[in-house]
C-alpha positions in Angstrom: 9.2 7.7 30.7 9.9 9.2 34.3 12.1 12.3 33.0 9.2 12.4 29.8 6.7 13.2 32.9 8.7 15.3 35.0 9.3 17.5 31.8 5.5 17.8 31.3 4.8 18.8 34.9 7.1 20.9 35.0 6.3 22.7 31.9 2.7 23.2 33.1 3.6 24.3 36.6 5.9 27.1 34.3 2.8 27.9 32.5 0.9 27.8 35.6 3.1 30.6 36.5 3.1 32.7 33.7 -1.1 32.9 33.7 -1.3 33.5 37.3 1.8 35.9 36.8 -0.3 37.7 34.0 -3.3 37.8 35.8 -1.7 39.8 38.7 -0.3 42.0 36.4 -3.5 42.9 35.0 -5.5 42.5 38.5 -2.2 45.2 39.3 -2.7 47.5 36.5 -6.6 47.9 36.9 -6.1 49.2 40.8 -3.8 51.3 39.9 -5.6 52.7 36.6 -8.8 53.1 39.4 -6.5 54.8 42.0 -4.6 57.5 39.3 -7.2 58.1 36.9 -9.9 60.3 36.5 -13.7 59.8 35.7 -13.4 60.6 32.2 -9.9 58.5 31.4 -12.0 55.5 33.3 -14.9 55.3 31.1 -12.9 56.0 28.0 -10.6 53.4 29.0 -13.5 51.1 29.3 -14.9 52.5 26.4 -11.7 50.9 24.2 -11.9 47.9 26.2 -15.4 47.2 25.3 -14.6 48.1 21.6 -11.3 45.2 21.8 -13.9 43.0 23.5 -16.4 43.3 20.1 -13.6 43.1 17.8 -12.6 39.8 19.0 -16.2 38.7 19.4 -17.0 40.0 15.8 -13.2 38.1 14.5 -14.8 34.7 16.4 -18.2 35.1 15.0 -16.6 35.2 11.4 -13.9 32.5 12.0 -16.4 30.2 13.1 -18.9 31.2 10.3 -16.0 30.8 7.4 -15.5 27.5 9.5 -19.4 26.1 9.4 -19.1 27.4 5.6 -16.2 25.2 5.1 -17.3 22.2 6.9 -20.7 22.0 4.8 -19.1 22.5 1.6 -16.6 19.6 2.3 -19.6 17.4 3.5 -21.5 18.2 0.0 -18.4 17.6 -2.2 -18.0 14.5 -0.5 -21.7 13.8 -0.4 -21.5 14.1 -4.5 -17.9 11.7 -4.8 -18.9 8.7 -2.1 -19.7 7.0 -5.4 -16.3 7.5 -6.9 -14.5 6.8 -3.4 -16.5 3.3 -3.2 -15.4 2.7 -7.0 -11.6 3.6 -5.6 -12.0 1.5 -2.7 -13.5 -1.1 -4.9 -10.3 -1.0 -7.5 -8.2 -0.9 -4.2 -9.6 -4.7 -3.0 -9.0 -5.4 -6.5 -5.4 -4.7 -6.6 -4.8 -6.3 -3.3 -6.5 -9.6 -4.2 -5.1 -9.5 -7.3 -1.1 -9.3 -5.8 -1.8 -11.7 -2.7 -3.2 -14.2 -5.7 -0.5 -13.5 -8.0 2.7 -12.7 -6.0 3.6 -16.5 -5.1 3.1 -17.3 -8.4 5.5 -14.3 -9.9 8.0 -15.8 -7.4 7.9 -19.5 -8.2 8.6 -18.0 -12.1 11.3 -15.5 -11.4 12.9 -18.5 -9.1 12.3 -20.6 -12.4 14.1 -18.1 -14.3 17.1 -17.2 -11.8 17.9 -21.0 -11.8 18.0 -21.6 -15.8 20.0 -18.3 -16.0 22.3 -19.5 -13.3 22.8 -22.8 -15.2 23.7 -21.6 -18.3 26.1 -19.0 -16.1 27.6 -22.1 -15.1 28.4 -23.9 -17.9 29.7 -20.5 -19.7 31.7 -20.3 -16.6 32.8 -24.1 -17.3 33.4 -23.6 -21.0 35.5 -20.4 -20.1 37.6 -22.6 -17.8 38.3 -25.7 -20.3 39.1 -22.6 -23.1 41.6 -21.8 -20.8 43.1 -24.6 -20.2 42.9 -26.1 -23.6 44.9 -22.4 -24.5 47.3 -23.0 -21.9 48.3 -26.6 -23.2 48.7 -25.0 -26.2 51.0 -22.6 -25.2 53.2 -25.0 -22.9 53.0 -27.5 -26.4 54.0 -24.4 -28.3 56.8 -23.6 -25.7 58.3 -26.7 -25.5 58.2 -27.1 -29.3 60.0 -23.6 -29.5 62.3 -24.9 -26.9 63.3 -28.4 -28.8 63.6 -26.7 -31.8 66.3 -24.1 -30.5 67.9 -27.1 -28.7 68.0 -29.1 -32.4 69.6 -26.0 -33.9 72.3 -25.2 -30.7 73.4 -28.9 -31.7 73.3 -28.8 -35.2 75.4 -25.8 -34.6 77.9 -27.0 -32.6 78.3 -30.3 -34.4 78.9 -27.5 -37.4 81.7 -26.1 -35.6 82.5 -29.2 -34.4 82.8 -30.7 -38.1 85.2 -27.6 -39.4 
C-alpha cells in the first residue's frame, strides 16, 4: 500500500514536471518569437494562433453537441423500453424465486436418485463378485477333476506295464 502511494506521488511530481517543463518552453519560445521577429511575422503568427484557437473551440462545440445529441436519444429510447426493462426485471424475480424455491428440492431428488443408483451399483458389484467366485470353484473343481483323472490313467498305466 506504501510503495502503491509512493508510485502515485511520484508519477504526479513527473507530470508536474513535464507541464511546468512545457510551459517554460512555450513561455521560452514566445520571448524569443517577440525578440527575432518582425511586426508582420508577429500578427501573422497570432493570426494562425487565433485560427488553432477556433478550430478547437469549433471541434469542442461539435463533440459536445454530437454528445447532448447522443445523451437525449439514449434517454428517449430508454424512456419508450422502461416498460420492457420492468417486464425483464419482473421475469428476473421470477427466476430467482423460482430456483431459491426449487433448488433444495432438486437436491433432495438427485440425492434420492444417486442413492438408488449406488445401491443397485452395489449389488451388481456383489453379484459380479459371487460370479467370480462361483467361476473360480468351478475351475479349481474342474482342475482337480482333470488332475485325478490323469492320476487314474498314470496308474492304470503303470499297473498295465506292470501286468505284462
Amino acid at each position: 500500500m506504501v510503495d502503491e502511494l509512493k508510485d502515485l506521488k511520484g508519477l504526479a511530481q513527473g507530470a508536474s514536471q513535464k507541464a511546468a517543463l512545457a510551459a517554460g518552453r512555450d513561455f521560452a519560445k514566445r520571448a524569443l518569437e517577440d525578440l527575432t521577429l518582425s511586426a508582420e511575422e508577429k500578427e501573422k503568427r497570432e493570426e494562425e494562433r487565433k485560427e488553432s484557437r477556433q478550430k478547437s473551440l469549433i471541434k469542442i462545440a461539435v463533440v459536445g453537441v454530437v454528445g447532448v445529441a447522443l445523451f437525449l436519444s439514449l434517454m428517449s429510447v430508454i424512456a419508450k423500453l422502461w416498460v420492457y426493462a420492468l417486464g425483464l426485471l419482473g421475469l428476473a424475480a421470477v427466476g430467482g424465486v423460482g430456483y431459491l424455491f426449487f433448488k433444495p428440492q432438486i437436491a433432495r431428488l438427485k440425492a434420492r436418485l444417486l442413492q438408488g443408483s449406488e445401491e443397485k451399483r452395489r449389488r451388481k458389484k456383489e453379484e459380479a463378485r459371487v460370479l467370480e467366485a462361483a467361476n473360480a470353484e468351478r475351475v479349481a473343481v474342474v482342475a482337480a477333476a482333470q488332475k485325478k483323472q490323469k492320476l487314474e490313467d498314470d496308474l492304470a498305466a503303470l499297473k498295465k506295464k506292470a501286468q505284462s
